[in-house]
C-alpha positions in Angstrom: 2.0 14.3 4.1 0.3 12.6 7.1 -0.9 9.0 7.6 -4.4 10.6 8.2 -4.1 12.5 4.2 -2.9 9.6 2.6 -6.6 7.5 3.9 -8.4 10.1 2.2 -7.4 10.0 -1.4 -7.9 6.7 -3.6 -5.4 4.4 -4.0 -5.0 3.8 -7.3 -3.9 -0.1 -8.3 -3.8 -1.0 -12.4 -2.0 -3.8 -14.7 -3.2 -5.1 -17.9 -6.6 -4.5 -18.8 -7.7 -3.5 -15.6 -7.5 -0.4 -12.9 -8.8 -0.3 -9.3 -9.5 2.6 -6.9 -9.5 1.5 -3.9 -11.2 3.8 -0.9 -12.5 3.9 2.6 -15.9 3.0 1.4 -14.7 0.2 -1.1 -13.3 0.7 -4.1 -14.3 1.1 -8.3 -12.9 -1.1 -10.7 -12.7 -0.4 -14.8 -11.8 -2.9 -17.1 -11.6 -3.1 -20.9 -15.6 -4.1 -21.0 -16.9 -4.2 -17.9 -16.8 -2.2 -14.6 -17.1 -3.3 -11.1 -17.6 -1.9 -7.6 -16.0 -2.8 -4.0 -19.2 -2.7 -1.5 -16.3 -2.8 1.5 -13.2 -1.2 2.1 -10.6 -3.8 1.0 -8.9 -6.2 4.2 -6.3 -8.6 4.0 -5.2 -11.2 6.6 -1.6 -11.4 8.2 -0.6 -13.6 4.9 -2.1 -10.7 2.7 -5.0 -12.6 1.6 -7.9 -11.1 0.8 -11.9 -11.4 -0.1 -14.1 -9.1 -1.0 -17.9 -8.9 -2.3 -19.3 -6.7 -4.4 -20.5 -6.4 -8.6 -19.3 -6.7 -11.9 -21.1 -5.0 -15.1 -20.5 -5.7 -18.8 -20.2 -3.2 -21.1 -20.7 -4.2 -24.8 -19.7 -1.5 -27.7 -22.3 0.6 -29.5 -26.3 1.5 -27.6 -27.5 0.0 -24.9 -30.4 -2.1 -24.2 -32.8 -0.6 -22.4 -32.9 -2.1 -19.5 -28.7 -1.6 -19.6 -26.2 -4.1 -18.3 -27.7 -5.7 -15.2 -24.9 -5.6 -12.4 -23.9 -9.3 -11.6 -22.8 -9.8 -7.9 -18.8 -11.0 -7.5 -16.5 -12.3 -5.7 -13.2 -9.9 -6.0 -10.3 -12.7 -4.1 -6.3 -12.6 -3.8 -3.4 -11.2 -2.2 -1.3 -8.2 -1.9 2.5 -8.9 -1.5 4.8 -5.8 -1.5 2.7 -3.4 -4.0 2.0 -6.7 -6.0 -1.7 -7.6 -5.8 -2.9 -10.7 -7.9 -6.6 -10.5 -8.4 -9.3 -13.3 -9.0 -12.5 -12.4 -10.1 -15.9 -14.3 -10.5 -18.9 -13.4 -11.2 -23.4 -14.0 -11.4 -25.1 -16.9 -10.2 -23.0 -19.2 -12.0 -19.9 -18.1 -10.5 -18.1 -17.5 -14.2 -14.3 -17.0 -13.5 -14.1 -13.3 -15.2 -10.3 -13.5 -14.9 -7.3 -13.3 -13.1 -5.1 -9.9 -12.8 -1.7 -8.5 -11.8 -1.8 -5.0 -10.5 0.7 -2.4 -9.7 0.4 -0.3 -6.7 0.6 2.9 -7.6 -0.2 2.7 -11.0 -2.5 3.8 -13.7 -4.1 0.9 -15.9 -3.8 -0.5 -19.4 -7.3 -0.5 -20.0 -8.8 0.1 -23.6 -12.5 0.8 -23.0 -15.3 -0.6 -25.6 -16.6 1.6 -27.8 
């Protein structure tokens, strides 16, 4: 396949508890009880460093309230060695460290949704 075929499809990052599909437009991001969004395509710097904006959601077990699960706006921040990409997430206005991640390029997540 091409360069140019390989852009189009998601590229599919995952490790414990967490999976990312990264795209041109940003990327989607599931985790065991939440769920987030890229709002940018993913850059990293020469070192492989990278920040990113975007949101994280909370998912809790069982009905939802009705006005759902407010989207909190985060900060997705790391780097990308190899196909080794250590994430660090935080998250809402009081910047609550959600958690840090190791992800696989590559490969599918370990992630157990709420129910």
């Amino acid at each position: 396949s091409t360069i140019q075929e390989v852009d189009n499809d998601a590229i599919v990052w995952g490790g414990e508890h967490i999976q990312l599909h990264l795209t041109k437009a940003g990327g989607a991001l599931e985790f065991d009880c939440a769920s987030g969004t890229l709002a940018k395509p993913l850059t990293v710097d020469s070192q492989g460093k990278f920040r990113a904006s975007g949101t994280y959601t909370r998912e809790t077990p069982g009905p939802t309230m009705r006005d759902g699960n407010p989207a909190a706006s985060a900060t997705y921040s790391g780097s990308i060695v190899g196909g080794t990409m250590r994430l660090h997430i935080v998250a809402g206005t009081n910047k609550e460290v959600v958690g840090d991640f190791v992800l696989i390029r590559g490969e599918s997540g370990h992630v157990m949704k709420c129910k």
